[in-house]
PDB file with SEQRES, HELIX, SHEET and CRYST1 records, atoms N, CA, C and O in Angstrom:
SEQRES   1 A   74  UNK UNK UNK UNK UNK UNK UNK UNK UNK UNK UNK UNK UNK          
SEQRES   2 A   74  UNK UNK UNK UNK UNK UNK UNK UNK UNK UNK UNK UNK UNK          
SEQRES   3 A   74  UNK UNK UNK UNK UNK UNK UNK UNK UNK UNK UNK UNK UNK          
SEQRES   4 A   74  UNK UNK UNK UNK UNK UNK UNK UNK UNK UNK UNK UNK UNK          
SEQRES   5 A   74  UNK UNK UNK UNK UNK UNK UNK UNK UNK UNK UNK UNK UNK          
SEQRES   6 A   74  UNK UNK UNK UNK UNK UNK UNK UNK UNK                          
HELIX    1 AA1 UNK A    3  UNK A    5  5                                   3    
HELIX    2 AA2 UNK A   54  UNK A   57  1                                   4    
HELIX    3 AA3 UNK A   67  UNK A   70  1                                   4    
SHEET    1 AA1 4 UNK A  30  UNK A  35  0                                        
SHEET    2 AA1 4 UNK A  20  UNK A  27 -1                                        
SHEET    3 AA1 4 UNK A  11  UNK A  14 -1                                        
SHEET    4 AA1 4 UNK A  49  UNK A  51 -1                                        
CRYST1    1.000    1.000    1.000  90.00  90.00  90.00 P 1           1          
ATOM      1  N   UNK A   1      12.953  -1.231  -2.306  1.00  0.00           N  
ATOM      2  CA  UNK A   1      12.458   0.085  -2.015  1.00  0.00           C  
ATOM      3  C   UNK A   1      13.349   0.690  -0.936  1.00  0.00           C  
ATOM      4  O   UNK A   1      13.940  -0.035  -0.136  1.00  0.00           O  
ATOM      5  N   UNK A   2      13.438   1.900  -0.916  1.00  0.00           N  
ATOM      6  CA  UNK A   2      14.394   2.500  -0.177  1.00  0.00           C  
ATOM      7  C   UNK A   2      13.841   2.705   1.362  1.00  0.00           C  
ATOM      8  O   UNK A   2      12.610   2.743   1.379  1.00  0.00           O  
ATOM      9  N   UNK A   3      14.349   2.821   2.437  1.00  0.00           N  
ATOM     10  CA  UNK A   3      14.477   2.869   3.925  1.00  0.00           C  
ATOM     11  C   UNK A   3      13.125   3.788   4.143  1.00  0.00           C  
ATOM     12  O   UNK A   3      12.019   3.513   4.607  1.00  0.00           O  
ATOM     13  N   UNK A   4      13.794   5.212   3.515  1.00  0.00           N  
ATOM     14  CA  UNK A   4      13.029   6.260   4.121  1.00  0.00           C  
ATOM     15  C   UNK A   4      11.596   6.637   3.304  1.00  0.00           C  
ATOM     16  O   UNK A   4      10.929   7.667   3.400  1.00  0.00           O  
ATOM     17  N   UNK A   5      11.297   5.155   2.264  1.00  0.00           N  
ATOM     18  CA  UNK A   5       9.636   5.518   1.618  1.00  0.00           C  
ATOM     19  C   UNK A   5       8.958   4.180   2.240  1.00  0.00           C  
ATOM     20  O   UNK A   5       8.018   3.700   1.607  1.00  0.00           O  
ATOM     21  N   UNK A   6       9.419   3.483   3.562  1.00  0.00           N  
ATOM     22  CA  UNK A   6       9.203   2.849   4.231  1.00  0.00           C  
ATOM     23  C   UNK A   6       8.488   3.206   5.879  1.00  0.00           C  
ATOM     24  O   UNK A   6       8.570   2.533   6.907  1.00  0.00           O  
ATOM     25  N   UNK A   7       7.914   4.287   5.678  1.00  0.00           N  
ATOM     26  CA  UNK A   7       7.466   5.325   6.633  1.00  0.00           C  
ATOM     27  C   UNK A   7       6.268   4.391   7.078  1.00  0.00           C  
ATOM     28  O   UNK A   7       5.746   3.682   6.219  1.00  0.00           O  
ATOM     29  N   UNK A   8       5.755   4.354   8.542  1.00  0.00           N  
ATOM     30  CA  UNK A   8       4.273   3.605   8.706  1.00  0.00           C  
ATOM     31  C   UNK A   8       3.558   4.785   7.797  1.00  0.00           C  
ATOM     32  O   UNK A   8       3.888   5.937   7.518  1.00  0.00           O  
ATOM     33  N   UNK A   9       2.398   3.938   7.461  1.00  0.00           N  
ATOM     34  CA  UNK A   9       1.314   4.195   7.008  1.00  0.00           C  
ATOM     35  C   UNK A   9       1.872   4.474   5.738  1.00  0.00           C  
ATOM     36  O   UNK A   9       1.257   5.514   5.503  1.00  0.00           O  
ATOM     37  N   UNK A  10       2.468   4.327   4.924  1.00  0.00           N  
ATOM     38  CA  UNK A  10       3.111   4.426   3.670  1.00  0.00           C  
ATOM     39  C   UNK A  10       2.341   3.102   2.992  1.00  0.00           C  
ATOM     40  O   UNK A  10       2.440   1.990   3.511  1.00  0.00           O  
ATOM     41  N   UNK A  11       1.551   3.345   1.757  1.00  0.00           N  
ATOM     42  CA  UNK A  11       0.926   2.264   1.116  1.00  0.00           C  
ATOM     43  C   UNK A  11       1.952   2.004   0.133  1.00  0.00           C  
ATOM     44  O   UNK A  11       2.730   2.872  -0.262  1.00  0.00           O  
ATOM     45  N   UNK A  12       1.949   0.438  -0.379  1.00  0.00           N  
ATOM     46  CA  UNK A  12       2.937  -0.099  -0.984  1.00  0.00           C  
ATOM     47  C   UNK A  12       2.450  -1.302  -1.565  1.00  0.00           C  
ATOM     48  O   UNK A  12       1.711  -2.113  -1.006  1.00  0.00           O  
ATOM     49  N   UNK A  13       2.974  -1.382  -2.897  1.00  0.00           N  
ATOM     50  CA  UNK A  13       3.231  -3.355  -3.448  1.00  0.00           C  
ATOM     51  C   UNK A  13       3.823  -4.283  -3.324  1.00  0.00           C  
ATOM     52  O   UNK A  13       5.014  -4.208  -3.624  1.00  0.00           O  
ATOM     53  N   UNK A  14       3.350  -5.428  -2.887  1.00  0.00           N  
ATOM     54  CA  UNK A  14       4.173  -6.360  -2.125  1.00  0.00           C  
ATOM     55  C   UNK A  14       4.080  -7.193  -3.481  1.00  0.00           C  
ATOM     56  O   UNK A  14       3.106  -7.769  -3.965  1.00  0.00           O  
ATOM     57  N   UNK A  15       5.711  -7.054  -4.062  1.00  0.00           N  
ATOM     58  CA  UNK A  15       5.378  -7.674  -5.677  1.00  0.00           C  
ATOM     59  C   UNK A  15       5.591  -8.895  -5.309  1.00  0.00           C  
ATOM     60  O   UNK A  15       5.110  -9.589  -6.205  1.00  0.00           O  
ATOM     61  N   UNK A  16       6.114  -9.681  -4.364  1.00  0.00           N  
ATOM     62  CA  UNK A  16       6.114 -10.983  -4.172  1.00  0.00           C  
ATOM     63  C   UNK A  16       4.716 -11.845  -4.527  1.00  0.00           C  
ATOM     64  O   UNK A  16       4.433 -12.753  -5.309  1.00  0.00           O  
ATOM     65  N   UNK A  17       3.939 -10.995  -3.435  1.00  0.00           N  
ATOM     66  CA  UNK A  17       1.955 -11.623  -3.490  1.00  0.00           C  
ATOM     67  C   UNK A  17       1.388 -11.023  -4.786  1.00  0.00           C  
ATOM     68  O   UNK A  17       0.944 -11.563  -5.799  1.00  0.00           O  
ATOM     69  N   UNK A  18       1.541  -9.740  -4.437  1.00  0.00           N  
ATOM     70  CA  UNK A  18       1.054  -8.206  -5.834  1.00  0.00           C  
ATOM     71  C   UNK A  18      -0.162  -8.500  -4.679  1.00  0.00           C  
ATOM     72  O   UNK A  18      -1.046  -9.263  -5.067  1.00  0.00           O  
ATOM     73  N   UNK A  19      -0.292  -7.951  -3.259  1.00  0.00           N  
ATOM     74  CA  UNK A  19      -0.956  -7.512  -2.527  1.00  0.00           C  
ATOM     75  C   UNK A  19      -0.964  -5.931  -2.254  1.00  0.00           C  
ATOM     76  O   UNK A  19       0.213  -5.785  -1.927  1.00  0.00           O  
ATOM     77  N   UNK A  20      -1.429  -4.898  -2.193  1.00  0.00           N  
ATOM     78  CA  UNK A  20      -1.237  -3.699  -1.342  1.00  0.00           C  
ATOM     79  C   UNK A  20      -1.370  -3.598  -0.019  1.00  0.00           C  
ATOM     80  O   UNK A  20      -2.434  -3.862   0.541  1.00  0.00           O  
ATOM     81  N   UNK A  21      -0.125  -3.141   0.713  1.00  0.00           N  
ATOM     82  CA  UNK A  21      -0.363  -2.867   2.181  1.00  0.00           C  
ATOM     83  C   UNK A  21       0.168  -1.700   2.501  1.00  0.00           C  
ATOM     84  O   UNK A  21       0.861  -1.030   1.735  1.00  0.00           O  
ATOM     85  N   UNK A  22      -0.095  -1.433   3.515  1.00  0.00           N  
ATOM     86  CA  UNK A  22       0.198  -0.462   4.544  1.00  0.00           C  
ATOM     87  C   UNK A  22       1.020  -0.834   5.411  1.00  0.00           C  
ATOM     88  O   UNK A  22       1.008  -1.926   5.978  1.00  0.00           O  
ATOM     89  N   UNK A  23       2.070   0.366   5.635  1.00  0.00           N  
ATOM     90  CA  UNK A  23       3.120  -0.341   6.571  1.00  0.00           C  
ATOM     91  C   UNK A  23       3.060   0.137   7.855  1.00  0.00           C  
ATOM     92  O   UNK A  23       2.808   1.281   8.234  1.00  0.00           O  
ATOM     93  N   UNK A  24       3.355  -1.004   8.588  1.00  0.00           N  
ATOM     94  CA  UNK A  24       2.897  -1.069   9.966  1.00  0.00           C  
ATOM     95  C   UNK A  24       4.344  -1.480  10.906  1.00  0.00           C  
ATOM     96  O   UNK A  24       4.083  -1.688  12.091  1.00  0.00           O  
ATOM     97  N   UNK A  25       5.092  -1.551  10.711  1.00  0.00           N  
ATOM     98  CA  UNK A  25       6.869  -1.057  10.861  1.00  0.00           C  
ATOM     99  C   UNK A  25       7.480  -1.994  10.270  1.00  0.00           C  
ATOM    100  O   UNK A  25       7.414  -2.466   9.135  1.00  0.00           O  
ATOM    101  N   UNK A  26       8.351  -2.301  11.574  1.00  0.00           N  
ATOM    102  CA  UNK A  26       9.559  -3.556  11.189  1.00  0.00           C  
ATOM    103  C   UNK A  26       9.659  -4.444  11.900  1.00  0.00           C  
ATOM    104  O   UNK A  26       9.074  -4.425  12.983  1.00  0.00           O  
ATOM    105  N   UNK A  27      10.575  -5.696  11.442  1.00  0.00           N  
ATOM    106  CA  UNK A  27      10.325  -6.665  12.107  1.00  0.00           C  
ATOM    107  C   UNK A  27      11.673  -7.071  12.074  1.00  0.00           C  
ATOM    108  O   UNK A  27      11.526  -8.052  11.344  1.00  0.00           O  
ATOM    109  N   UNK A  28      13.471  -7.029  12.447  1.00  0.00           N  
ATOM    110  CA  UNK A  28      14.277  -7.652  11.901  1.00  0.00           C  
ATOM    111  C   UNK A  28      14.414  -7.246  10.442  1.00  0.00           C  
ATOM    112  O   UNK A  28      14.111  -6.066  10.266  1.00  0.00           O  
ATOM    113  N   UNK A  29      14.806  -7.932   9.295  1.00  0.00           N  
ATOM    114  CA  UNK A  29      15.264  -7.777   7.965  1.00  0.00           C  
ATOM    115  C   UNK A  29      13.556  -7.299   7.618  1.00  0.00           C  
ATOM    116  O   UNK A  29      13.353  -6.567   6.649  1.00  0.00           O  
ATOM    117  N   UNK A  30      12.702  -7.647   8.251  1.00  0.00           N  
ATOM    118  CA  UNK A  30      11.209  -7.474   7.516  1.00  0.00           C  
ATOM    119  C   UNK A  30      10.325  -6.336   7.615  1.00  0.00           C  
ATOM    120  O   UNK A  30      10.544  -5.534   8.523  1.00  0.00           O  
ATOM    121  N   UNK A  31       9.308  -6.127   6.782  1.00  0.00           N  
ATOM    122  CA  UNK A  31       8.291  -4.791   7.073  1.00  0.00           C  
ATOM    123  C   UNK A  31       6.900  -5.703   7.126  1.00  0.00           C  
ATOM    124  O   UNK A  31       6.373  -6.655   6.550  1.00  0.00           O  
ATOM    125  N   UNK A  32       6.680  -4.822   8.142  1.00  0.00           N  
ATOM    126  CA  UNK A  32       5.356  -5.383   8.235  1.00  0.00           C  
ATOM    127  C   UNK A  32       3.830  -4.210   7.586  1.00  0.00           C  
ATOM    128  O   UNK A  32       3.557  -3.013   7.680  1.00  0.00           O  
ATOM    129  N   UNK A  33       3.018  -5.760   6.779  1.00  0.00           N  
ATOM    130  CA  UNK A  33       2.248  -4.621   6.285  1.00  0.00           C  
ATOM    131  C   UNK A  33       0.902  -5.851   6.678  1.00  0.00           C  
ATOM    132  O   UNK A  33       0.703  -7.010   7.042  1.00  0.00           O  
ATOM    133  N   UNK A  34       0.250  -4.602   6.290  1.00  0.00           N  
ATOM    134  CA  UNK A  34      -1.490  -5.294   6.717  1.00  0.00           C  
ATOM    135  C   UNK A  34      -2.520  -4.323   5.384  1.00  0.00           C  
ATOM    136  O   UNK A  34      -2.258  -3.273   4.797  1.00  0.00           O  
ATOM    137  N   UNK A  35      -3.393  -4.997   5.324  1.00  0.00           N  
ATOM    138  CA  UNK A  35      -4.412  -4.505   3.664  1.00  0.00           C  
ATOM    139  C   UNK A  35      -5.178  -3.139   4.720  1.00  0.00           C  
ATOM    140  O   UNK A  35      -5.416  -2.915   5.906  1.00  0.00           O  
ATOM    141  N   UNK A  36      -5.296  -2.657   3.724  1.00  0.00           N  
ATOM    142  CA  UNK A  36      -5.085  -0.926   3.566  1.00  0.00           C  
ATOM    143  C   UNK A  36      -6.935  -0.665   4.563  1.00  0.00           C  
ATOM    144  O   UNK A  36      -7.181   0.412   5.105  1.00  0.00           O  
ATOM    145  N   UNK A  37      -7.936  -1.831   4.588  1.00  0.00           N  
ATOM    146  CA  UNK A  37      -8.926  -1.975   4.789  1.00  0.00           C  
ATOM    147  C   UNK A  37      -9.255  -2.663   6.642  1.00  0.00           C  
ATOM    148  O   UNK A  37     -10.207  -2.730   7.419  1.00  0.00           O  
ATOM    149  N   UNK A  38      -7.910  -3.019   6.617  1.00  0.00           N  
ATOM    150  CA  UNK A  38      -7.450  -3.697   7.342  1.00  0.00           C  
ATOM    151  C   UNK A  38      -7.575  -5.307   7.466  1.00  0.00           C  
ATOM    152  O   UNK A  38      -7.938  -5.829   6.412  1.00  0.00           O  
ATOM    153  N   UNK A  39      -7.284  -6.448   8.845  1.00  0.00           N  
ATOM    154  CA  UNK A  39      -6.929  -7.409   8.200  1.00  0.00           C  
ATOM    155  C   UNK A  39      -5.827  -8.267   9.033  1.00  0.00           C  
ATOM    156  O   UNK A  39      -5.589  -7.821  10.155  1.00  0.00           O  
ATOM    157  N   UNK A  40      -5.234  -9.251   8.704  1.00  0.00           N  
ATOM    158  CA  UNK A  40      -4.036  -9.860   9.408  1.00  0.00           C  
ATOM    159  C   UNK A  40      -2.578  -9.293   8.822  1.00  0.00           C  
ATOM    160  O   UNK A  40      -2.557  -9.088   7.608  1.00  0.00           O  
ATOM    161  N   UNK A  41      -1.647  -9.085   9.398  1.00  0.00           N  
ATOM    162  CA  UNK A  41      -0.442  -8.493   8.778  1.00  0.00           C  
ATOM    163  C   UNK A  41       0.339  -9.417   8.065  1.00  0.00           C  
ATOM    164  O   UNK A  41      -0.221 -10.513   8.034  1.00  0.00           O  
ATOM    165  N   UNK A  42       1.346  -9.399   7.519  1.00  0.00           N  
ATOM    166  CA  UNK A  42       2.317 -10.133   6.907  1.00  0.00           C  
ATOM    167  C   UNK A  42       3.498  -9.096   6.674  1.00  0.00           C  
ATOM    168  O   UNK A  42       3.476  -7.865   6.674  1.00  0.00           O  
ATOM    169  N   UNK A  43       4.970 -10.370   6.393  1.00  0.00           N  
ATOM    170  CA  UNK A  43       6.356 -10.631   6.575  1.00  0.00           C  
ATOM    171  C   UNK A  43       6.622  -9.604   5.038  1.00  0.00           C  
ATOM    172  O   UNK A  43       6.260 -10.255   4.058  1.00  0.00           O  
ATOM    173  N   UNK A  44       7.002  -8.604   4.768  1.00  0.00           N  
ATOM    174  CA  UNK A  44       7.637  -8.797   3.581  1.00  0.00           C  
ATOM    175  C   UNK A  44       9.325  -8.183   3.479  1.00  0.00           C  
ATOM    176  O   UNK A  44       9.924  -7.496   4.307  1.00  0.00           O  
ATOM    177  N   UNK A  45       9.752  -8.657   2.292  1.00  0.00           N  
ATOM    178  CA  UNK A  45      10.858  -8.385   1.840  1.00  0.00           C  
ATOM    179  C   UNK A  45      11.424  -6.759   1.338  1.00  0.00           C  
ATOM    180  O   UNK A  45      11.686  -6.576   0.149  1.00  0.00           O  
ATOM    181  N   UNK A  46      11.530  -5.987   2.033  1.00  0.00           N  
ATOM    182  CA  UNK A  46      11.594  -4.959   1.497  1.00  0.00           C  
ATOM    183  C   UNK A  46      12.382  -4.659  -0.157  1.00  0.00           C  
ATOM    184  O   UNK A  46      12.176  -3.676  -0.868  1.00  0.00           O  
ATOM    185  N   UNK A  47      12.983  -5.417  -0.353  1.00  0.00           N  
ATOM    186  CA  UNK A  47      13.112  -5.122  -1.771  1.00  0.00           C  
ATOM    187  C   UNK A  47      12.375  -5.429  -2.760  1.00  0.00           C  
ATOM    188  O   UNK A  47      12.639  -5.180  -3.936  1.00  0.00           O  
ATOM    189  N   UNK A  48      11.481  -5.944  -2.379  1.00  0.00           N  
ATOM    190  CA  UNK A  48      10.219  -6.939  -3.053  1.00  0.00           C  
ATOM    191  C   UNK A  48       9.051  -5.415  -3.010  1.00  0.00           C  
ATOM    192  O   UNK A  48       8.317  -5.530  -3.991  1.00  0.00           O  
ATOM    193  N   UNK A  49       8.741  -4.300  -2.330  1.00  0.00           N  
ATOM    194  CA  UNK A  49       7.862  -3.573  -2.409  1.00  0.00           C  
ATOM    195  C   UNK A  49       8.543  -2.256  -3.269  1.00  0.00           C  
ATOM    196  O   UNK A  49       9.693  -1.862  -3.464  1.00  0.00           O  
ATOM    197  N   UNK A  50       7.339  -1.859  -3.622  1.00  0.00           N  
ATOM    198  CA  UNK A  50       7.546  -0.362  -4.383  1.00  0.00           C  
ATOM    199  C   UNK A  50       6.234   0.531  -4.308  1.00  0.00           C  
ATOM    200  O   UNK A  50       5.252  -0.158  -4.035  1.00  0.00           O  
ATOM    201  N   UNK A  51       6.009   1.614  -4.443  1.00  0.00           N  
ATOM    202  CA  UNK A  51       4.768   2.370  -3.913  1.00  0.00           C  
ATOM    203  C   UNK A  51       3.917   1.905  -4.658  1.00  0.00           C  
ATOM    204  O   UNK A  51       3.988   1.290  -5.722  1.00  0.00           O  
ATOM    205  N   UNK A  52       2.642   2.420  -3.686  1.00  0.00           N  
ATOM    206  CA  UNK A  52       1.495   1.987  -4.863  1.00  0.00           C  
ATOM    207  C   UNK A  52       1.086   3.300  -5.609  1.00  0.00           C  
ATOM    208  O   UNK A  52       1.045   4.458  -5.194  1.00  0.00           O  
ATOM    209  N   UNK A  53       0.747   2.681  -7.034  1.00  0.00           N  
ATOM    210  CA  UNK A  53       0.179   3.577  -7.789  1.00  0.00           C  
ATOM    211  C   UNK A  53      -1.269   3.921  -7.348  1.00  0.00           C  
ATOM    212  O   UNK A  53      -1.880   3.158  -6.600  1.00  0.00           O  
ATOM    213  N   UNK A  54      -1.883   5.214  -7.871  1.00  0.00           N  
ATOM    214  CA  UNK A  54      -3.177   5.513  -7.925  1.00  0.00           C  
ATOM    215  C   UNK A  54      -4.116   4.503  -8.104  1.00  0.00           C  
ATOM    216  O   UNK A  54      -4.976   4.246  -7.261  1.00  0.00           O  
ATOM    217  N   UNK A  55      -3.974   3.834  -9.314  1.00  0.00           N  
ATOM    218  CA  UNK A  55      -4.880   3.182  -9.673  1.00  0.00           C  
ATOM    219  C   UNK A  55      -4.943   1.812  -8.686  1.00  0.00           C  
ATOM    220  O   UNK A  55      -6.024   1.236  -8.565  1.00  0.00           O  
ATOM    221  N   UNK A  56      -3.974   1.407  -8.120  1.00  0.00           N  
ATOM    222  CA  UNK A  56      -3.729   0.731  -6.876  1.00  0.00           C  
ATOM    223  C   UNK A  56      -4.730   0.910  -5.688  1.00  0.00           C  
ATOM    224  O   UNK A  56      -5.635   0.281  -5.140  1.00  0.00           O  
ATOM    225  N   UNK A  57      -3.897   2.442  -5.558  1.00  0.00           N  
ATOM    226  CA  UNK A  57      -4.973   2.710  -3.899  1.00  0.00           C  
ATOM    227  C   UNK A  57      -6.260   2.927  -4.525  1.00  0.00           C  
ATOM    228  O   UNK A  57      -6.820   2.975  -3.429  1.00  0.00           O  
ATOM    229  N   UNK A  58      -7.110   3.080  -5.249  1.00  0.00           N  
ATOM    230  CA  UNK A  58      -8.411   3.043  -6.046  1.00  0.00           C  
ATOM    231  C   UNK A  58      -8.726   1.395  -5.776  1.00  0.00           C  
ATOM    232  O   UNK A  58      -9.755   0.766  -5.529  1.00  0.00           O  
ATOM    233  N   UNK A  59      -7.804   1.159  -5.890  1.00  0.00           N  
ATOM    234  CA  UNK A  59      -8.858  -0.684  -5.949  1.00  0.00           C  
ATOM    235  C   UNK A  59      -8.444  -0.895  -4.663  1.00  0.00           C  
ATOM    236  O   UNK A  59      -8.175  -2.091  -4.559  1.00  0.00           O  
ATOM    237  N   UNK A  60      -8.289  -0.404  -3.786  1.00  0.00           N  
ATOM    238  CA  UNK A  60      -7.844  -1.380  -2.787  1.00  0.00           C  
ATOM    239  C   UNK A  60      -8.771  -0.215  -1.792  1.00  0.00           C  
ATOM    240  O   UNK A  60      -8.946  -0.605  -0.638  1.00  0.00           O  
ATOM    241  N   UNK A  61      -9.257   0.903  -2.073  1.00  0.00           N  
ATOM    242  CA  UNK A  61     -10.580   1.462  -1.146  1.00  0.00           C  
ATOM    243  C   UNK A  61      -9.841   2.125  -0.817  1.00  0.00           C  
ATOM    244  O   UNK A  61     -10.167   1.979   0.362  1.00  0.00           O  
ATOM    245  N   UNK A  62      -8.431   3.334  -0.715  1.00  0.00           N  
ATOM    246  CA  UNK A  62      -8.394   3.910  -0.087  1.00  0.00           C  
ATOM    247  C   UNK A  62      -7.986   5.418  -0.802  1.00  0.00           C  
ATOM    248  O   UNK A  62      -7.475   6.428  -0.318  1.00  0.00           O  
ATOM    249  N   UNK A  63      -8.380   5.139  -1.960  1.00  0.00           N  
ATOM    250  CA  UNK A  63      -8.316   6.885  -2.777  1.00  0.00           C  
ATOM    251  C   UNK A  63      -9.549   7.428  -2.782  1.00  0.00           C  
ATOM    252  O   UNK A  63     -10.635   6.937  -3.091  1.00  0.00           O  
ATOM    253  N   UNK A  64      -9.254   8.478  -2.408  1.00  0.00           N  
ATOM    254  CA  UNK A  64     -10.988   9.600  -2.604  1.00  0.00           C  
ATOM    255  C   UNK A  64     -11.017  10.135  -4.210  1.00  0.00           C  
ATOM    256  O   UNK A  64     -10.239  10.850  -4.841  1.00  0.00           O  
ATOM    257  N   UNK A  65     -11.938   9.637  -4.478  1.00  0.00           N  
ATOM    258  CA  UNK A  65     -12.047   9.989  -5.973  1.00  0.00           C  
ATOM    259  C   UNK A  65     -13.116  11.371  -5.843  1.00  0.00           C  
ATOM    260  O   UNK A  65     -14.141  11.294  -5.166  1.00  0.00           O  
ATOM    261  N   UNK A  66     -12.741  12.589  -6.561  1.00  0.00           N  
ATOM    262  CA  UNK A  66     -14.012  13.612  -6.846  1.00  0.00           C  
ATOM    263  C   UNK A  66     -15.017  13.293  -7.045  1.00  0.00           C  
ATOM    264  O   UNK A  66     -15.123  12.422  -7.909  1.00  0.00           O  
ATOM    265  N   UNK A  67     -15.826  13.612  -6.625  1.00  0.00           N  
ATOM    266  CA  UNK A  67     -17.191  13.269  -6.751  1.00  0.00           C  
ATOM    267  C   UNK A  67     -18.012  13.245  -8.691  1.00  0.00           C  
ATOM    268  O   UNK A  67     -18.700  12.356  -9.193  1.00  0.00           O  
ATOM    269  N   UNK A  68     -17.546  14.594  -9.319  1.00  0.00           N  
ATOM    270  CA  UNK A  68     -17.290  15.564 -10.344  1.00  0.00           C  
ATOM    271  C   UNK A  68     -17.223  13.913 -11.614  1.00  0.00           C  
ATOM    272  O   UNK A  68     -17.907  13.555 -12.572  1.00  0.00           O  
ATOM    273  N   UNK A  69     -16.009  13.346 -10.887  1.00  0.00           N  
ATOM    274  CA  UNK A  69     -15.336  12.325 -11.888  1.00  0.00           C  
ATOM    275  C   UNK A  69     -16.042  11.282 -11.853  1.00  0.00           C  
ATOM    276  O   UNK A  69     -16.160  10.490 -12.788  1.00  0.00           O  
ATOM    277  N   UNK A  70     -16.592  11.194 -10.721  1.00  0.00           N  
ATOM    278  CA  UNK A  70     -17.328   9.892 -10.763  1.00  0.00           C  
ATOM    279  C   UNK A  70     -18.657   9.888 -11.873  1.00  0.00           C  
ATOM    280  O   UNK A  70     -18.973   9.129 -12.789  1.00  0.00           O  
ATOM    281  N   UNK A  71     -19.336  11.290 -11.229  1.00  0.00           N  
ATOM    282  CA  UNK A  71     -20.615  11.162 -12.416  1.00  0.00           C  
ATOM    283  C   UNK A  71     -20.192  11.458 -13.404  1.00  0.00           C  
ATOM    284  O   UNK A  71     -21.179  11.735 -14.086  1.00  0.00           O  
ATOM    285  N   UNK A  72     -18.716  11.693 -14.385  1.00  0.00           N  
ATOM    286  CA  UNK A  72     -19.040  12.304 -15.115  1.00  0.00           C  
ATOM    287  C   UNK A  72     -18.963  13.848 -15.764  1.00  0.00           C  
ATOM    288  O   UNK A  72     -18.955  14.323 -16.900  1.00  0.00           O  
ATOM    289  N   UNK A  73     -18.921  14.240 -14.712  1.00  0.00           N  
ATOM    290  CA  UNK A  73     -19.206  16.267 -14.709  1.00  0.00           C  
ATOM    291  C   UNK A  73     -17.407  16.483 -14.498  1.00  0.00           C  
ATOM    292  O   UNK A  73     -16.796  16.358 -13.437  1.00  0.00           O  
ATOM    293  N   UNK A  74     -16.867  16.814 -15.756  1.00  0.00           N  
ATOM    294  CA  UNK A  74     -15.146  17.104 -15.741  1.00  0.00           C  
ATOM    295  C   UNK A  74     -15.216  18.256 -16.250  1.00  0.00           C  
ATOM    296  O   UNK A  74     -14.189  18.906 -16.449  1.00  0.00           O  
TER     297      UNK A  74                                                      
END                                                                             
C-alpha cells in the first residue's frame, strides 16, 4: 500500500492476519495498527495492507449504516 493512504486513522487490511485496523503510525519499516473497536496494537508490513472495503468496516463496527436500509424502507 502506498505511503500517503497510510494516514493515522486510515482503516486498512492486514492481509497477512486478514485483521482490520486502524492506523496508529509508524514504527521503523512498520505501521502500527490496533482493531477499529479498539484493543492491543500490532507490527505490520506495509505492503501486506490495502484499504478496507465497506463491507469490511461494516463487520468490524465502524460504518454507519442508514437507518432506511436497515429496516428495509429503500
Amino acid at each position: 500500500m502506498k505511503a500517503e493512504q497510510l494516514w493515522v486513522g486510515a482503516l486498512v487490511v492486514d492481509t497477512e492476519t486478514q485483521r482490520v485496523g486502524k492506523v496508529m503510525g509508524r514504527e521503523g519499516p512498520y505501521v502500527q495498527l490496533r482493531p477499529p473497536g479498539g484493543g492491543r496494537e500490532w507490527d505490520a508490513n506495509p505492503d501486506q495492507l490495502r484499504p478496507a472495503d465497506e463491507g469490511e468496516k461494516l463487520r468490524a463496527g465502524i460504518l454507519e449504516v442508514p437507518l432506511a436500509y436497515v429496516e428495509g424502507i429503500t
